[in-house]
C-alpha positions in Angstrom: 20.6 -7.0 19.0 17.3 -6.2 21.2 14.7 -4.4 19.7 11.1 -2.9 20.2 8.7 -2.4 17.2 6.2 0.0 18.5 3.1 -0.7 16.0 2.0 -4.5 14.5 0.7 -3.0 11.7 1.5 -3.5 7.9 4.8 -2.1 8.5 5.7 -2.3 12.2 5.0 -6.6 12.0 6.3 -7.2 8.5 9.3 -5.2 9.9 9.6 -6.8 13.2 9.3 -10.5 11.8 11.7 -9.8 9.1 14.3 -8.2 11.8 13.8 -11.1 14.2 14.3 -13.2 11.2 18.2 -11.9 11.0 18.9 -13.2 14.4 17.7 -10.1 16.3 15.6 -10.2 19.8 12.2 -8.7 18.7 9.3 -7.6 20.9 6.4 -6.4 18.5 4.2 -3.4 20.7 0.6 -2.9 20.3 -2.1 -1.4 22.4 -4.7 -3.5 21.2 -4.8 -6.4 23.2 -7.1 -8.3 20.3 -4.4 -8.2 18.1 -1.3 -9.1 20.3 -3.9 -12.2 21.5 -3.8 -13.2 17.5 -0.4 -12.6 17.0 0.4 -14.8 20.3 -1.8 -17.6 18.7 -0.1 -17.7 15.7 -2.4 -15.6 13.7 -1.6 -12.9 11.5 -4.0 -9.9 11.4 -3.1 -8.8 8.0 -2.7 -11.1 4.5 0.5 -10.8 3.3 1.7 -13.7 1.2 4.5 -16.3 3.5 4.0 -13.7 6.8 2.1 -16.3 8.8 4.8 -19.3 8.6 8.1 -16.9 9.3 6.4 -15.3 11.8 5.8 -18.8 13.4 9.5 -19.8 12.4 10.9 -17.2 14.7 8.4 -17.4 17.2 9.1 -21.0 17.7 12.7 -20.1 17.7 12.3 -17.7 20.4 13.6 -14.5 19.0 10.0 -13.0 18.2 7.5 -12.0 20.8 4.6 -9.7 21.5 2.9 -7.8 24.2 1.3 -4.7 24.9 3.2 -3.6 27.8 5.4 -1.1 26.4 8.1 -0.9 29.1 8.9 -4.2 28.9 9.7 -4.5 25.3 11.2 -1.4 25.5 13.7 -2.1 28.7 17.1 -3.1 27.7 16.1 -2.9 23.6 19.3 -0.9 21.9 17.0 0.5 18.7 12.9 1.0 19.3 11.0 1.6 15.9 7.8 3.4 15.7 5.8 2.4 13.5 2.2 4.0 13.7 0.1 5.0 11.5 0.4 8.8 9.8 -3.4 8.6 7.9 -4.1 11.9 6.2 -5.2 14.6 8.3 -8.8 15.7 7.6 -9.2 19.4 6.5 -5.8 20.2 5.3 -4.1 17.5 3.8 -1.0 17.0 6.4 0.1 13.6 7.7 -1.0 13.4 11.0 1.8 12.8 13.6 -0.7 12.2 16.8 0.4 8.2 17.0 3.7 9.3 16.3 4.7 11.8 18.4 2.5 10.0 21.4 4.3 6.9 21.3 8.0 8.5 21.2 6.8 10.5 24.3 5.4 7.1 25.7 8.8 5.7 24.9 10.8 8.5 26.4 9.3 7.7 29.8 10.6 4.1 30.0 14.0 4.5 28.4 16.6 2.8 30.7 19.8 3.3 28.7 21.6 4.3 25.5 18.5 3.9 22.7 18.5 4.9 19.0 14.5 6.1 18.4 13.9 4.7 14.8 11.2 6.4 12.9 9.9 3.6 10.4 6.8 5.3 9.9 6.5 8.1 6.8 6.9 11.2 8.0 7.2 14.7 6.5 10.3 16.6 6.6 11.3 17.4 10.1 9.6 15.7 12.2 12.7 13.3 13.8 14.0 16.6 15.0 10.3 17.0 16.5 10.7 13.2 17.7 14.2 14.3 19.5 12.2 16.9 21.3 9.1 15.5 22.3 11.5 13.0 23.4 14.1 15.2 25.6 11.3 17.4 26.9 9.7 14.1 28.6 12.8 12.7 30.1 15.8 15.0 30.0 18.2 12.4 31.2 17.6 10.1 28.8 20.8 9.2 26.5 19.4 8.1 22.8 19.6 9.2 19.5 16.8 9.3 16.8 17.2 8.0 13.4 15.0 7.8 10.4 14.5 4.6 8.2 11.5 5.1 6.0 10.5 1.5 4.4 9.8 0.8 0.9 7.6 -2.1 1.3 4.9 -3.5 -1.5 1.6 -5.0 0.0 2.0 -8.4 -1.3 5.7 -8.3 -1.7 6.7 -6.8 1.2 9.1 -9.5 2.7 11.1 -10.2 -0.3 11.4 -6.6 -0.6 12.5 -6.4 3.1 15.1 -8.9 2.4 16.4 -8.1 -1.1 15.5 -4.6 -1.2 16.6 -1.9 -4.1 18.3 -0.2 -1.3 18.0 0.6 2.7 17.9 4.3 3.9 19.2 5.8 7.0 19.2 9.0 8.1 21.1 9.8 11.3 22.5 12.7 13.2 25.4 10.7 14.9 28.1 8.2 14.3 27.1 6.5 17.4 23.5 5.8 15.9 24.8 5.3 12.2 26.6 2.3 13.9 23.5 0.8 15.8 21.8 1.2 12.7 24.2 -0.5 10.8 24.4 -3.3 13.0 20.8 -4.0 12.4 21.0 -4.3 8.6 24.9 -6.4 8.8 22.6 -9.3 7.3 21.9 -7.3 4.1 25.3 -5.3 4.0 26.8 -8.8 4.1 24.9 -9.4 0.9 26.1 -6.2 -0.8 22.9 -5.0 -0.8 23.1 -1.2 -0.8 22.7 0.9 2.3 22.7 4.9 2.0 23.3 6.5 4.8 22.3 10.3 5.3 21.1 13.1 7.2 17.6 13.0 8.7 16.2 15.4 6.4 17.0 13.4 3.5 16.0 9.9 4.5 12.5 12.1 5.2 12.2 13.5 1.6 13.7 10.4 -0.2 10.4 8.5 0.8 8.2 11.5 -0.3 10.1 11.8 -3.4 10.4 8.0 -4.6 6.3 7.6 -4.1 5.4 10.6 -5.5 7.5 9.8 -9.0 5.9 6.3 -8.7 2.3 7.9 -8.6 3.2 10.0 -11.3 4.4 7.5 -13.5 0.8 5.8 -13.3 -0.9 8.5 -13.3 1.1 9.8 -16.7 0.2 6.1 -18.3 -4.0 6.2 -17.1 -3.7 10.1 -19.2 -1.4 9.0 -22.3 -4.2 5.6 -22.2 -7.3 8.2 -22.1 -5.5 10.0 -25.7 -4.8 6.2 -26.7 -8.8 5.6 -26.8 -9.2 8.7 -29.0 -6.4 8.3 -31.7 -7.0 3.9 -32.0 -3.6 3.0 -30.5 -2.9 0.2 -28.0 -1.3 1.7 -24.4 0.0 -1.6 -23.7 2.5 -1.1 -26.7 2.9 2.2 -26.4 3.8 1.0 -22.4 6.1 -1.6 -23.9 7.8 0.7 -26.0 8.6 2.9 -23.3 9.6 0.5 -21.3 12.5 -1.0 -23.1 13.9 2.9 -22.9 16.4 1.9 -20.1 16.1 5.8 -18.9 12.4 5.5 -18.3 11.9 1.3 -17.1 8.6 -0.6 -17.4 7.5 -0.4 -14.1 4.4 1.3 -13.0 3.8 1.7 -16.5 0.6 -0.4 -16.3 -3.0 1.7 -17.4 -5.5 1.3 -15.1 -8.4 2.8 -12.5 -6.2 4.7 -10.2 -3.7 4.2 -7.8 -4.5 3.3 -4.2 -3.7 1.8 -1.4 -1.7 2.9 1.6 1.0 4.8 0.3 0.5 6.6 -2.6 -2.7 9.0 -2.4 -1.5 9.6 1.4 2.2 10.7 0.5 1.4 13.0 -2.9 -1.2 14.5 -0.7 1.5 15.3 2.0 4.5 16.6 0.1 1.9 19.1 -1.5 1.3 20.2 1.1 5.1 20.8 2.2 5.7 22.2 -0.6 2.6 24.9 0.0 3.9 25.4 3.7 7.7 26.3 2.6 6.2 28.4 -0.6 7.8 26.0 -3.3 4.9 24.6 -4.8 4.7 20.6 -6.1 2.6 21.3 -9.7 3.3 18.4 -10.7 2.3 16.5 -7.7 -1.0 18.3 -7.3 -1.4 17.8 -10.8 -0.9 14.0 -10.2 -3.6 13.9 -7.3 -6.0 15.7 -9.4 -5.9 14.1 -12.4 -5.6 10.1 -10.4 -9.1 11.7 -9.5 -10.1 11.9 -12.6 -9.6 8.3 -13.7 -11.8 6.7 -11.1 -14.4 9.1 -12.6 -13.4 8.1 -15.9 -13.4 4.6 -15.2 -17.1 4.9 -13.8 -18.5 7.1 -17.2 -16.6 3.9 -19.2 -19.0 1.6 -17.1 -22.3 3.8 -17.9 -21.3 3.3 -21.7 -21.8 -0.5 -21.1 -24.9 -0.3 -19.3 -26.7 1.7 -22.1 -26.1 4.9 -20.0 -28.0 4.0 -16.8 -26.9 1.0 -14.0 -30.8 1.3 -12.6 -32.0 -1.9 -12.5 -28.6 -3.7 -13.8 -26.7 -6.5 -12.4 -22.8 -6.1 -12.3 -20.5 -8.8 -11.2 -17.2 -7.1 -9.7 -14.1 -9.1 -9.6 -11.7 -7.4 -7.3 -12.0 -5.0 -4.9 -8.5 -4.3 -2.7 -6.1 -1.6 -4.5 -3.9 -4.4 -5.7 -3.7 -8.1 -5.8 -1.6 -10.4 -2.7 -3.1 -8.1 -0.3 -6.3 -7.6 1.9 -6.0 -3.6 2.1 -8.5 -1.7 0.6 -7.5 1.9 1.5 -8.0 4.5 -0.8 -8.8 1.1 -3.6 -10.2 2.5 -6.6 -13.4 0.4 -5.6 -13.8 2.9 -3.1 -15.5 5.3 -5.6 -16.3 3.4 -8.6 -18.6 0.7 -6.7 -21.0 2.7 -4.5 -21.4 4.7 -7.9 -22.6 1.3 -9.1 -25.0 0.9 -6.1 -26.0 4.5 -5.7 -27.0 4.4 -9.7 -29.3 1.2 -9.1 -27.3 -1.6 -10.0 -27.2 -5.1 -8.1 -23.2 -5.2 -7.3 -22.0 -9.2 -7.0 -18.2 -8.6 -5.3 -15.8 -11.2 -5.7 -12.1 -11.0 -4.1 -10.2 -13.5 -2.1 -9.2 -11.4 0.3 -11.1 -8.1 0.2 -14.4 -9.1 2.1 -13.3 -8.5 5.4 -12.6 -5.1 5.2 -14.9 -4.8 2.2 -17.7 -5.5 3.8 -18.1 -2.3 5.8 -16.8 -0.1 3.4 -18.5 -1.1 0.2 -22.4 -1.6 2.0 -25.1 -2.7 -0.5 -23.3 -5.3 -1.8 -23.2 -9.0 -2.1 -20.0 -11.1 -1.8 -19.7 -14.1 -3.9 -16.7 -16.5 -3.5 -17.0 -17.8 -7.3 -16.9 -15.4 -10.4 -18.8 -17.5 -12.1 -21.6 -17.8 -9.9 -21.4 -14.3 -9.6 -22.0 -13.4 -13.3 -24.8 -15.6 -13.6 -27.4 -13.6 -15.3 -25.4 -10.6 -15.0 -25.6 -7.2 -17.3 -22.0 -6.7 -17.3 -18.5 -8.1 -15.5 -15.6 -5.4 -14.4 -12.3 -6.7 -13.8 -11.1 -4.2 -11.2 -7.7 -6.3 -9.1 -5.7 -8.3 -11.2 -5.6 -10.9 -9.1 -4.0 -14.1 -10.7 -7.5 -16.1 -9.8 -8.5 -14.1 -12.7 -6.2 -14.1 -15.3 -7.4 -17.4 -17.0 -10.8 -17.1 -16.5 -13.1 -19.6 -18.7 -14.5 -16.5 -21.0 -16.9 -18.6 -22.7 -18.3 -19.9 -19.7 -18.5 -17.0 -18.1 -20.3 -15.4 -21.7 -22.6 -17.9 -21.4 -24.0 -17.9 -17.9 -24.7 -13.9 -18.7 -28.0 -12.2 -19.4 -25.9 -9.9 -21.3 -22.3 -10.7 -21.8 -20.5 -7.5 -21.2 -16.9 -6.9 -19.8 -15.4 -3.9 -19.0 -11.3 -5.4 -18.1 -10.4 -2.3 -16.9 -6.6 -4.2 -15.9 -5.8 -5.3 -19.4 -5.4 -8.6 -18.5 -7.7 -9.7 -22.1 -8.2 -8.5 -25.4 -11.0 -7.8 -27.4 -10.3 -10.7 -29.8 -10.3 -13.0 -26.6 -13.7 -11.4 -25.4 -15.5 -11.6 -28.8 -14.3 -15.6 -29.4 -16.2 -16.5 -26.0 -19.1 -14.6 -27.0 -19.1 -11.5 -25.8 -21.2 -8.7 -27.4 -19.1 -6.0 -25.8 -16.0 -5.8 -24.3 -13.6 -2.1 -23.0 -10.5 -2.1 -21.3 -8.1 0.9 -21.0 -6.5 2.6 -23.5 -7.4 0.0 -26.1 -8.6 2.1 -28.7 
């Protein structure tokens, strides 16, 4: 099948390579002609582990292309996905549909035969029937049908979870588009991989839903590890033993800083605020934004402790700044608030990450970027651990002890023990929910 993929970001060319990797014809849309010049050269804008050499395995193969000329990818293609951005809207915590609702009106105009109008992007409840609007009210002859097929993609995962995923969702108002879309996914119904189809509405709230019980479930662990510290038990057992409870699962049971990221902080803070619109309040949801808050700050006053209440005049060696590890995005990181309270409190912040300097750079100012941890700690007050990244999980502790004008840690991922910290020397070592 032809098809356009309005939108090279995170989703839109994860999606787009992985679809072209199928067998479809893929043309991957972008109005940035710096990014479409990248992509031509082989060059992936993002960092997303095994991206750059399928992208180059179907480009070579000729069934994955780029432009910025929307008509052309558009003319002919049976399904066009939009994937654009939806940031949070400043002032009143809605997604914002600008990109969205543009480029399905930019799409309308060129349309040149039967098209199924994929929403890929996450969008709040009813806005495919918007999409089907916008859409008819630009080019009333147009024959299409709009679909919705939110994605469920982890930053440094993302293509095995496009091509094994826990399940695909559709929403559609038609047979004729429940058939398109299903001839897009054959490769994965082939593989009994499951594929729920549904009405728009649905597909719409299944995304909302799904993220917001994920955030909660962290958020639930980082309180339960905050009572763990007071009463002396150990929130990676008390994790473990929740986890082997086959009603409740292990995963996103990991205490930390916060979530983060792209995802999670922008889709609580949405379906709050559906919920407020339609007069059914989300408690729980709100309860989960506020509190995720809370940890950051938390995770900042655990810092202070370590720096004999004041960072004036400190040096602090960071070690990880994106919201998770295997990626380079740093939106809505926990970094975001715990390192300019660092810098604004005096400290000298050393930043280590493998891939979080390019965007870091701008958004964390004051700071210095080091490419080893152990230069970075040398003569250092205290080291955080703040992304688990794996360049980190067998760290030489004594090592690092030594180099330090005060050997302090503060593992705030749980990737050591106290025990560990105290054999290499350190004087003082926290983590979370270690009592």
């Amino acid at each position: 099948m032809r098809i356009a993929m309005i939108g090279t970001g995170y989703v839109g060319l994860v999606s787009g390579v992985c679809f072209s990797d199928f067998g479809h014809d893929v043309v991957c849309v972008d109005k940035d002609p710096r990014k479409i010049e990248m992509l031509d050269a082989g060059k992936v804008p993002i960092y997303e582990p095994g991206l750059d050499a399928l992208l180059a395995k179907n480009v070579e193969a000729g069934r994955l292309t780029f432009t910025t000329d929307l008509a052309r990818a558009v003319d002919g293609a049976e399904a066009v996905f939009i994937a654009v951005g939806t940031p949070t809207r400043r002032g009143d915590g809605h997604a914002d549909l600008t990109y969205v609702m543009a480029a399905a009106e930019e799409v309308a105009n060129v349309l040149t035969g039967y098209t199924v109008i994929v929403t890929k992007s996450t969008v709040p409840v009813g806005t495919n029937r918007k999409v089907k609007q916008v859409v008819a009210k630009a080019n009333p002859s147009a024959e299409f049908d709009v679909a919705s097929n939110p994605e469920f993609l982890r930053e440094g995962a993302a293509i095995d979870d496009f091509m094994r995923p826990d399940r695909v969702v559709v929403g559609v108002q038609t047979e004729r588009a429940g058939e398109v879309m299903a001839e897009i996914y054959r490769p994965l119904f082939l593989r009994d991989f499951p594929i729920l189809t549904t009405d728009l509405e649905s597909a719409e709230m299944i995304k909302y839903a799904a993220n917001a019980f994920l955030a909660t479930k962290i958020t639930f662990i980082n309180e339960v590890a905050a009572l763990c510290e007071k009463v002396g038990a150990d929130v990676k057992e008390v994790s473990r033993g929740m986890g082997l409870d086959g009603r409740i699962g292990n995963k996103f049971l990991h205490a930390g800083p916060g979530y983060g990221g792209s995802c999670f902080p922008k889709d609580t803070s949405a379906l709050a605020r559906i919920g407020q619109e339609h007069a059914v309040p989300q408690h729980i949801v709100e309860t989960v934004i506020r509190v995720n808050d809370h940890v950051k700050h938390r995770m900042i006053e655990k810092l202070r402790d370590l720096c004999d209440d004041s960072f004036n005049g400190k040096t602090i060696a960071v070690l990880g700044v994106t919201f998770k590890p295997n990626t380079d995005d740093m939106r809505d990181a926990p970094s975001l608030s715990i390192v300019p309270a660092l810098v604004g409190g005096g400290a000298k912040v050393r930043v280590v990450d493998p891939q979080g300097h390019r965007e870091g750079e701008s958004l964390l100012p004051g700071v210095s970027w080091f490419d080893d941890p152990y230069k970075a700690v040398n003569n250092a007050d205290l080291v955080v651990i703040l992304t688990e990244w794996n360049e980190f999980r067998a760290l030489d502790l004594e090592r690092m002890a030594k180099k330090m004008a005060t050997p302090r840690m503060a593992d705030l991922r749980n990737i050591y023990s106290a025990r560990d910290a105290k054999r290499a020397g350190f004087e003082a070592y926290t983590a979370v929910g270690r009592g």
